[in-house]
SEDRENFI-918462 format. One record per residue: x, y, z negated of N, C-alpha, C, O in turn; residue in three letters. Coordinates in steps of 0.1 Angstrom, whole numbers, plus 5000, padded with zeros to 4 digits. Layout:
XYZXYZXYZXYZALA...
***
This chain:
498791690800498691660814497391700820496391640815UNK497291780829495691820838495691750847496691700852UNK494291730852493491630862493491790876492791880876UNK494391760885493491870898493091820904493591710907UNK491891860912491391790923491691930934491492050934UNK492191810941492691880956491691880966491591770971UNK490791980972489791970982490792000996491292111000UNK490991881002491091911012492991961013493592021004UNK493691911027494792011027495492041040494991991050UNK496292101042497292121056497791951058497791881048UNK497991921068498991811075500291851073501191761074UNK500691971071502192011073502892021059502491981049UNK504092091060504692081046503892151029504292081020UNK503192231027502492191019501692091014501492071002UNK501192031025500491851018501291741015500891631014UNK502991791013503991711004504191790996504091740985UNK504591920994505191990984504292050972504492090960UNK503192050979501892100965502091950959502991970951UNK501691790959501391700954502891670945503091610934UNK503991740954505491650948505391800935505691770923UNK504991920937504791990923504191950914504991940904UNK502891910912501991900904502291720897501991660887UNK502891700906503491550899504691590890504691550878UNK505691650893506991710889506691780878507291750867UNK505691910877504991950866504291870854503991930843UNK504091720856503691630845502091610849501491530843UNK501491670857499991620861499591560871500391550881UNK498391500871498091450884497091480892496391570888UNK496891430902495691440907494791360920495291270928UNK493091430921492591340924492091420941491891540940UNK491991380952491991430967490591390969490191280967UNK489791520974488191480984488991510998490191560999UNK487591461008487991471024486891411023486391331016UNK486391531039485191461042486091321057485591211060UNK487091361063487791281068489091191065489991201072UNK489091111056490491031056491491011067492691021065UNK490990971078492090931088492591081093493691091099UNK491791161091492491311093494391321089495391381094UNK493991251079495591261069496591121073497791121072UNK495691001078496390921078497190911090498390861092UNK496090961099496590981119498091101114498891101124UNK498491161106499491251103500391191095501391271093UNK500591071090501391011080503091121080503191201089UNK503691121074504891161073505791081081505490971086UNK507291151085507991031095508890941086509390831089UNK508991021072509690911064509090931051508291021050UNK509290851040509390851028507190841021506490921029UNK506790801015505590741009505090861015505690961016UNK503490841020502290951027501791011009501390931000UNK501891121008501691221000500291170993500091200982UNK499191101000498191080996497990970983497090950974UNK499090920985499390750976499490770959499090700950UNK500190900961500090990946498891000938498991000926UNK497491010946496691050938495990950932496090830934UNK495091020920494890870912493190820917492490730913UNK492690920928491390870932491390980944491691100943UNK491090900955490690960971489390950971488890840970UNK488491070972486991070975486591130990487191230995UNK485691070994484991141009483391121003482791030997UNK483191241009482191351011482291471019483291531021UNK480991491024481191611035481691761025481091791014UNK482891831030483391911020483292041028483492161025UNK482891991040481692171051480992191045480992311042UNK479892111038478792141036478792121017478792021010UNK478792281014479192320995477592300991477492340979UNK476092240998475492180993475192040986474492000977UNK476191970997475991840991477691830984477891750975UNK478491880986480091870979479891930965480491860957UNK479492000962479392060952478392020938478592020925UNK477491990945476691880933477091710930476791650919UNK477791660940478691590942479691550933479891440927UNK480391650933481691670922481091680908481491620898UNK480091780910479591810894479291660888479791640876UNK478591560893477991440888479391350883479491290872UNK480491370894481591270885482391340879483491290875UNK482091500876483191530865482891490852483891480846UNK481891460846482391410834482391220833481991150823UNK482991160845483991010848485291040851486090950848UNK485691130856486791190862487191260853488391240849UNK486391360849487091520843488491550850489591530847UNK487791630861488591750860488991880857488091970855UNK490591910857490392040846491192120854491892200849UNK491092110868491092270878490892220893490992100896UNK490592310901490292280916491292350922491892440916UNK491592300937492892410943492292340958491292270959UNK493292390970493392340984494392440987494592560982UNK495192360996496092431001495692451020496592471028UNK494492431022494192481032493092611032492192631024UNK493492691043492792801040491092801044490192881041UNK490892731050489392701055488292621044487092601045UNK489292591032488692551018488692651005488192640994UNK489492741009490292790997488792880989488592900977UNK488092920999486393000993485492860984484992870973UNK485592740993485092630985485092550976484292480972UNK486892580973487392540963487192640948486792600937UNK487392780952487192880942485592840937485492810926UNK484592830945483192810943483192660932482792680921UNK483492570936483392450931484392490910483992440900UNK484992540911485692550904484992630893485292630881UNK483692730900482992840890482192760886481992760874UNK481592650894480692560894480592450881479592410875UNK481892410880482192310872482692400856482892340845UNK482792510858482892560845484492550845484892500835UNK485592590854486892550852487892680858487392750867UNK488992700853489592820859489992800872490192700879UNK489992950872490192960892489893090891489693150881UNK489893160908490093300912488493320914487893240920UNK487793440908486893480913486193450927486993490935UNK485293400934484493300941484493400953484993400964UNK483793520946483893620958484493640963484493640975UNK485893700954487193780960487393690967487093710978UNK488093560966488593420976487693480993488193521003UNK486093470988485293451003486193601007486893611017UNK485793700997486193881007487493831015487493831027UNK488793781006489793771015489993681024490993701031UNK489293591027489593451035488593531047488593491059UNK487993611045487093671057488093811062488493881052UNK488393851073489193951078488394101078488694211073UNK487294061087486694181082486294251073486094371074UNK486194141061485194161046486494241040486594351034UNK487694121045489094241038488594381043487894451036UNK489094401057489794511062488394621056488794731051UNK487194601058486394691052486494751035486394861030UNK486694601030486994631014487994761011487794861004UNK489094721019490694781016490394931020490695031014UNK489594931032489395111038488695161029489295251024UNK487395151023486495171016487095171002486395230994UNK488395120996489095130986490595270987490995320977UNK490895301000492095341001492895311003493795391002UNK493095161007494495081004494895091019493995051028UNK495895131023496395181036496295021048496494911042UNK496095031060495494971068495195041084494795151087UNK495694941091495294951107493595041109492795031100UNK493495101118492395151121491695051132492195021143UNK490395001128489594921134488594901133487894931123UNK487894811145486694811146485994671146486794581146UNK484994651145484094531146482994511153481994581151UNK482994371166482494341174481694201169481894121159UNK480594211180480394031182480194001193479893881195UNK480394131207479894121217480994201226481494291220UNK481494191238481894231248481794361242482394411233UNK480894401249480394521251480994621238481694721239UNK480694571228481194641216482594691211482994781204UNK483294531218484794531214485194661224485994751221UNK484394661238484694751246485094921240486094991241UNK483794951235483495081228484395141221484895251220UNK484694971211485495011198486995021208487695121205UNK487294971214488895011220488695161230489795221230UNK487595221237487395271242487895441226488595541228UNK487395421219487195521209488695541202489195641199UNK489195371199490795421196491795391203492995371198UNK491495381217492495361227493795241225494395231214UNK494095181235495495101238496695161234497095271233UNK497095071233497494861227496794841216496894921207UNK496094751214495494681203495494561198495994491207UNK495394511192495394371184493894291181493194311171UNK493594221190492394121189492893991178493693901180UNK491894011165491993861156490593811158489593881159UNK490693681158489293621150489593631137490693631132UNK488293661127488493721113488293591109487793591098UNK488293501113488193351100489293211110488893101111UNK490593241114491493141119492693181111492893271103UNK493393071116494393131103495893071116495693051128UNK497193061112498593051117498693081131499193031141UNK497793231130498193321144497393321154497493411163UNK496093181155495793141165494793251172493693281167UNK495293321184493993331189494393501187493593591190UNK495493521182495293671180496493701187497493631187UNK496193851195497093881205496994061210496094141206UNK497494081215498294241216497494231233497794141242UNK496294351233495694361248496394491252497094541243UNK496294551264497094671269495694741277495694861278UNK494694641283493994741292492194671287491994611276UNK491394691296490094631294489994491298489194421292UNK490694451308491094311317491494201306491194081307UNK492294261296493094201288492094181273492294101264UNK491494231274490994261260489494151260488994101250UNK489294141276487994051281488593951283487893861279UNK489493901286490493751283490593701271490293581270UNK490793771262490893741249489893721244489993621237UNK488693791246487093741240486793621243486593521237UNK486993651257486593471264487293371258486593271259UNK488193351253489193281247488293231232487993121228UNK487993341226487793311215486493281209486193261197UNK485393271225484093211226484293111230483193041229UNK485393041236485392921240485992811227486092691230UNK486292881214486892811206485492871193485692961186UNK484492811193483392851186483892731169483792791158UNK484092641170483992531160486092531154486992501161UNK486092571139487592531138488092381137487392291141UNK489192381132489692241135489192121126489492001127UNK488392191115487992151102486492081108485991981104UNK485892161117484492121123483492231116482292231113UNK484192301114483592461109483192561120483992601128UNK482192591120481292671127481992841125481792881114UNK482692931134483293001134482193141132480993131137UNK482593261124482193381127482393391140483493361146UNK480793441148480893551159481493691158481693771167UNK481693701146482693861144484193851147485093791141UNK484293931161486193971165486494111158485594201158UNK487894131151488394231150488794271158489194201167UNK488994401158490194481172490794581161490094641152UNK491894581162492694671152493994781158494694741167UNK494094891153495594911160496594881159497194881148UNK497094861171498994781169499794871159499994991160UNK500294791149500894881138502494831147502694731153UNK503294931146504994871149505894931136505595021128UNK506894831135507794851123507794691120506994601125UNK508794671111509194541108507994491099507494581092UNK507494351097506494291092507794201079508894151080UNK506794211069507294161055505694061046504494091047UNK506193991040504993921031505693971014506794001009UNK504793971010504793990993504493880985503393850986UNK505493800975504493680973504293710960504793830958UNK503693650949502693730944502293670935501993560940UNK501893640917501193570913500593670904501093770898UNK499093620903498393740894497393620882496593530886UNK497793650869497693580861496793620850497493690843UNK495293620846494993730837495293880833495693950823UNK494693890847494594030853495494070857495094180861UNK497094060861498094110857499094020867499393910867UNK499494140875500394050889501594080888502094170880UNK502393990895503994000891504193960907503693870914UNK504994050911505594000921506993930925508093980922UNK506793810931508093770927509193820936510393840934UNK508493830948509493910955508993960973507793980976UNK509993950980509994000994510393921005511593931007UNK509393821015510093791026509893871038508893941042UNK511393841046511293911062510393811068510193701063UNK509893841078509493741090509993841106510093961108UNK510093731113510193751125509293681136509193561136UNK508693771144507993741155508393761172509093851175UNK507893681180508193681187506993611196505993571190UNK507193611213505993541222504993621225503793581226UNK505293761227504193851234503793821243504593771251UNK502593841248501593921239500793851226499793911222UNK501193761222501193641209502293711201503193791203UNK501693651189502593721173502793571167501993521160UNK503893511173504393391170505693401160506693461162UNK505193311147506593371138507693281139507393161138UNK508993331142510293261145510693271135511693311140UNK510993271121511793251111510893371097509993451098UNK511693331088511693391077513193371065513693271061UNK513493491062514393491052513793581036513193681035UNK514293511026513693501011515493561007516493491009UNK515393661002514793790997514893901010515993941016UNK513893931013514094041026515194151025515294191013UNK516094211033517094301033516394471036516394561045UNK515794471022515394631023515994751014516994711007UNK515794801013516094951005515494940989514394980991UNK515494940983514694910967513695010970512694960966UNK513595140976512395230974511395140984510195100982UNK512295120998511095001001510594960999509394981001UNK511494820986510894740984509294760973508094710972UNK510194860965508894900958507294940965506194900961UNK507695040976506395040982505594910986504394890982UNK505994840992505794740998504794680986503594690985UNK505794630976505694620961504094650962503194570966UNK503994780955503294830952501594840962500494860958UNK501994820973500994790986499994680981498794700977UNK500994530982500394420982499494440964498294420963UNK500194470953499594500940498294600944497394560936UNK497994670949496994720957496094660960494894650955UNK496594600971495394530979494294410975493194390979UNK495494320964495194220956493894300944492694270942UNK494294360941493694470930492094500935490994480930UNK492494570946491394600949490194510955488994540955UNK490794380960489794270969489194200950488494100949UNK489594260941489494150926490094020923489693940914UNK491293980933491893860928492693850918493493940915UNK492493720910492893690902493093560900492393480907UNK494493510888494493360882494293280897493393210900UNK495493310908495993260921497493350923497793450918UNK498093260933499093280940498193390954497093390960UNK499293480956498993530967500593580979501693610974UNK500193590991501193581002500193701012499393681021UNK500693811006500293971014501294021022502394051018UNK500694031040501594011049501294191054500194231057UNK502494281054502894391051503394421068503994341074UNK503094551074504094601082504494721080503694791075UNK505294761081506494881076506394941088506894921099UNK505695041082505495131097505795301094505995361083UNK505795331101506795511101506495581091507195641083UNK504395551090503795621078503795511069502795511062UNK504495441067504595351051504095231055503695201066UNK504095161042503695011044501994991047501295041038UNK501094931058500194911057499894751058500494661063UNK498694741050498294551049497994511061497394581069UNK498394381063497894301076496994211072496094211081UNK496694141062496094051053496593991041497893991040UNK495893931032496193891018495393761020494293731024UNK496593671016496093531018496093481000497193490994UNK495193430996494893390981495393260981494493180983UNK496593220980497193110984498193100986498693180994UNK499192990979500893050987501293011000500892931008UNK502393101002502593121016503192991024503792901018UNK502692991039502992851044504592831047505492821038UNK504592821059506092751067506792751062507792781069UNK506992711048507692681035508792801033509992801033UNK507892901029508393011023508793031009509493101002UNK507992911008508092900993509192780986509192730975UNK509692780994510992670995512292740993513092710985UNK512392861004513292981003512993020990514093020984UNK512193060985512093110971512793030964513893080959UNK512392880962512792820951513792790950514092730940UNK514692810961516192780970516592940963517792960959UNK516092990963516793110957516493160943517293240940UNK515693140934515393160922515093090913514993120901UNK514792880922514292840911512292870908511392830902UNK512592940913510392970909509992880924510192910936UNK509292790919508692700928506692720925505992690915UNK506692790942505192880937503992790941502792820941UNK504692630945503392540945503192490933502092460929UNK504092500926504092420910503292580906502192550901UNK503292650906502792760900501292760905500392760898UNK501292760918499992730922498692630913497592650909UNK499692510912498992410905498592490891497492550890UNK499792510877499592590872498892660864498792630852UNK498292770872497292860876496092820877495092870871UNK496092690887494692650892494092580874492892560871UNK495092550866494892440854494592550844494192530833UNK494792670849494892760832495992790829496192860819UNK496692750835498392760829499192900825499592950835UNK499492930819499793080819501493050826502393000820UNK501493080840502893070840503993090839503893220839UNK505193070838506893110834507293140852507193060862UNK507593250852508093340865509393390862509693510864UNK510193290856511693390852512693310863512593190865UNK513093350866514393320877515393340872515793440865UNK516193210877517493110874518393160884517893190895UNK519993160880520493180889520992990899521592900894UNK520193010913520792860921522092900925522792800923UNK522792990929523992960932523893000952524693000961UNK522393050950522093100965521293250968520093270967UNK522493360973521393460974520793500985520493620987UNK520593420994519493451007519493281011520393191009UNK518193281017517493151019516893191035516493311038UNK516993081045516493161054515693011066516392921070UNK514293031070514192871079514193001093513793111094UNK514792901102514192961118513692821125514192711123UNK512492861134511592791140511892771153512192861161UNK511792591160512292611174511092641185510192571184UNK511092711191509192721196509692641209510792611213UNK508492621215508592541230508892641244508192731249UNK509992601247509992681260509192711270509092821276UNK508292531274507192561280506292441271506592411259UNK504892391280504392281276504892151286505092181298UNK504992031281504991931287505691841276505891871264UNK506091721282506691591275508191591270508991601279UNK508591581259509891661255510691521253510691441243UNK511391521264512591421266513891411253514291321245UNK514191501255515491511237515591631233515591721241UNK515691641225516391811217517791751217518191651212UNK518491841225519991801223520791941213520392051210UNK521891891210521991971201522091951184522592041177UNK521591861179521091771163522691801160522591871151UNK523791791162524991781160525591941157526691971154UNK524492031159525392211150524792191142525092271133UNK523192061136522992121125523492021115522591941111UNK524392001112525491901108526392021098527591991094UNK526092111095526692261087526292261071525092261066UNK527492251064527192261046525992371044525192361034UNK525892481055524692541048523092501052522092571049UNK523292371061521392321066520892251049521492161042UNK520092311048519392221034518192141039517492071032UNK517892161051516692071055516592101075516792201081UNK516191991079515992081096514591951094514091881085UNK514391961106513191881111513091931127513092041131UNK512891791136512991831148511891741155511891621150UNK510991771167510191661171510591581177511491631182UNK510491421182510791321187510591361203509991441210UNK511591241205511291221221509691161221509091091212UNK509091241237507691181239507191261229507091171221UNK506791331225505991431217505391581229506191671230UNK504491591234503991661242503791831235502991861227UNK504791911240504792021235503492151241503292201252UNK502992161229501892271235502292431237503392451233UNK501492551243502292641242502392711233501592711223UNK503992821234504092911219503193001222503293081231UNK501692991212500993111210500393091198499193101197UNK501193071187500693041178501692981165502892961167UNK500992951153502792891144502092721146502392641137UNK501292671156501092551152501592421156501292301153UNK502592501166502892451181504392451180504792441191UNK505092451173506592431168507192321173506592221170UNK508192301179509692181175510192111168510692001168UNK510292261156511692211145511692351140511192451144UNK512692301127513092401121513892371121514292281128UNK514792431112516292461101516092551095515492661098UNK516692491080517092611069517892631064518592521063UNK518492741058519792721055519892821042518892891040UNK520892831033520892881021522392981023522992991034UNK522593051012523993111015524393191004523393230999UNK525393230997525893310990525693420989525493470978UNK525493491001525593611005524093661006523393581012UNK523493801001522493881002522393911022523193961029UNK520993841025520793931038521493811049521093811060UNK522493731045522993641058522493541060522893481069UNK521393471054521193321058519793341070519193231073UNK519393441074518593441086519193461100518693411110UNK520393521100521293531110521893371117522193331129UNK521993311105522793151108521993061110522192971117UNK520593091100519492991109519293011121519092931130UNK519293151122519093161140519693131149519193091159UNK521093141147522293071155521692951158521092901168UNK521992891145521192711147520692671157521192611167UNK518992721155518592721166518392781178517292751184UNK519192861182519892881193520392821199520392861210UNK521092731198521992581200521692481207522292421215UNK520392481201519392381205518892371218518592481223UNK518692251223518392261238517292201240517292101233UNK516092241247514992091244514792061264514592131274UNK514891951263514791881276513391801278512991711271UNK512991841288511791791292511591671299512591641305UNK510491591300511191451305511291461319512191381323UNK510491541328510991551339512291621344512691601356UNK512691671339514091701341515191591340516391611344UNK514791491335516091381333515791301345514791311353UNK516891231344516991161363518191101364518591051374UNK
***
């Protein structure tokens, strides 16, 4: 049985399904926060708060890897712990660090910071070969100006250190592109209380369908487990509406693709982690969008295990312990797995989701819908959701079609509209 300590995590479905793994797996583990009520203000709507699991909750400031990190070192040998993880990405560089720190397996400290930094990728990858958007790097108006001015419209503005979309968006002219900066000077501090890079990317709009690679690389040596679709929507926002596990491609596809994200992981030096390399398929071949050292969110990794049995939080854990893992897939009895997302039509106070009665269907294996009185913010972003549904299916390629029906169905009523 291994001891993990979990730095830090999402509020959303990873901060039950990483703890219900690593329990399931036969180990346990012990939770820092430099905020507790962070997690508590989020409790779950049903069934025991994820946190109750662990066998010791510690606070300490976990921003600052000066005082967290000598910290941890003093009670690892009362504690012993024997791997570090977070399933949030605003820890995942400090987690890797603490873990070299304490003498314990984990991913290379750097590679984690190169990938969790956008720019640090996108320079790495060009400077490597590994195919990639053409782009530039600003910290100033003026600059972002130049760099769009040199590879001309439509472009794509990210902040290189946010993560579930926020903040990144498709500009068309100079009007558009100075909206967007301002936007993203006005959001200087993340949600963590993390002090943001002044560095924006500006990149060019790649078109073609967008795919993730999920990914485990285990003493030296990556396996991919396979291919999800994603679908976006909410322009000029890249808001993701669903995902189906195993994506509907071509095998030469998939190999490229394949072969892309084994690339990109390769070349940034990750290793001994899960990774979720988000791919668009574009006329001249597959190019990277980013490589997240971590598995993938909006429970992608659910679709997997709904379809193979390889459950990549348990693998995550794993990994983080030393574990050499078993990646062989079982047949479930399901060959396409698929969630779609309800986004908000507008913002305001959401009177009922009508509609709970289509997803009443032998193929829903999970939905989740928000409450009456829950104030819906706008779709520009994955953080800002309704609901899901998921659904499973026999059939190669169909269970993203039927989740989407689903929620298509669905009606969301605002409270001023009732009367």
């Amino acid at each position: 049985m291994g001891h993990l300590l979990l730095v830090e995590s999402w509020v959303g479905a990873m901060s039950t399904l990483l703890p219900r793994a690593i329990r399931e797996g036969g180990h346990r583990f012990s939770f820092v926060t430099r905020d507790l009520q962070h997690y508590l203000r989020s409790a779950p709507a049903s069934g025991p708060h994820p946190l109750l699991g662990a066998d010791n909750v510690l606070t300490v400031e976990t921003n600052d890897p000066d005082v967290l990190l000598p910290h941890l070192e003093r009670l690892q040998p009362v504690l012993g712990f024997d791997g570090v993880a977070t399933s949030c990405d605003y820890y995942l560089a400090t987690a890797a660090r603490l873990a070299e720190r304490l003498g314990l397996p984990g991913p290379p400290a750097e590679a984690v910071e190169t990938a969790c930094s956008k720019d640090r990728t996108r320079r790495l990858l060009g400077e490597t070969g590994v195919p990639g958007p053409a782009f530039a790097l600003a910290e100033t108006l003026r600059g972002l100006e130049e760099g769009a001015a040199a590879m001309g419209y439509p472009l794509v503005v990210k902040p290189v250190d946010l993560c579930a979309g926020m903040f990144v968006r498709k500009v068309n002219d100079a009007s558009e592109l100075r909206e967007a900066f301002e936007a993203l000077q006005g959001f200087p501090v993340n949600a963590r209380g993390q002090q943001r890079s002044p560095v924006v990317l500006l990149e060019e709009l790649l078109t073609g369908a967008e795919v993730s690679v999920e990914s485990v690389t285990f003493g030296g040596r990556t396996t991919v487990v396979g291919v999800t679709d994603k679908s976006v929507a909410g322009a000029p926002w890249f808001v993701e509406t669903g995902h189906m596990f195993p994506a509907a491609l071509e095998a030469d596809t998939e190999r490229a693709v394949a072969d892309a994200a084994v690339a990109a992981i390769e070349a940034l030096g990750l290793d001994n982690t899960v990774c979720h390399t988000e791919i668009k398929l574009t006329a001249d071949g597959p190019k990277i969008v980013e490589v997240n050292p971590r598995p993938a969110g909006n429970q992608i990794t659910e679709l997997i295990r709904r379809v193979t049995g390889i459950d990549l939080a348990a693998i995550y854990a794993q990994v983080a312990l030393g574990e050499k893992p078993d990646l062989t897939s079982v047949d479930t009895g399901a060959a396409s797995a698929a969630i779609s997302f309800l986004l908000p039509p507008r913002t305001g106070a959401i009177e009922e989701i009508r509609g709970v009665e289509e997803l009443r269907d032998p193929a829903v294996v999970d939905y989740r819908l928000k409450p009456a009185g829950h104030h819906a913010g706008a779709a520009t972003s994955n953080n800002n959701y309704l609901g899901h549904v998921m659904v499973t299916s026999g059939r190669k390629g169909a269970a993203r079609a039927h989740a989407e029906s689903l929620i298509e169905r669905l009606d969301v009523r605002y409270a001023e509209e009732t009367g």
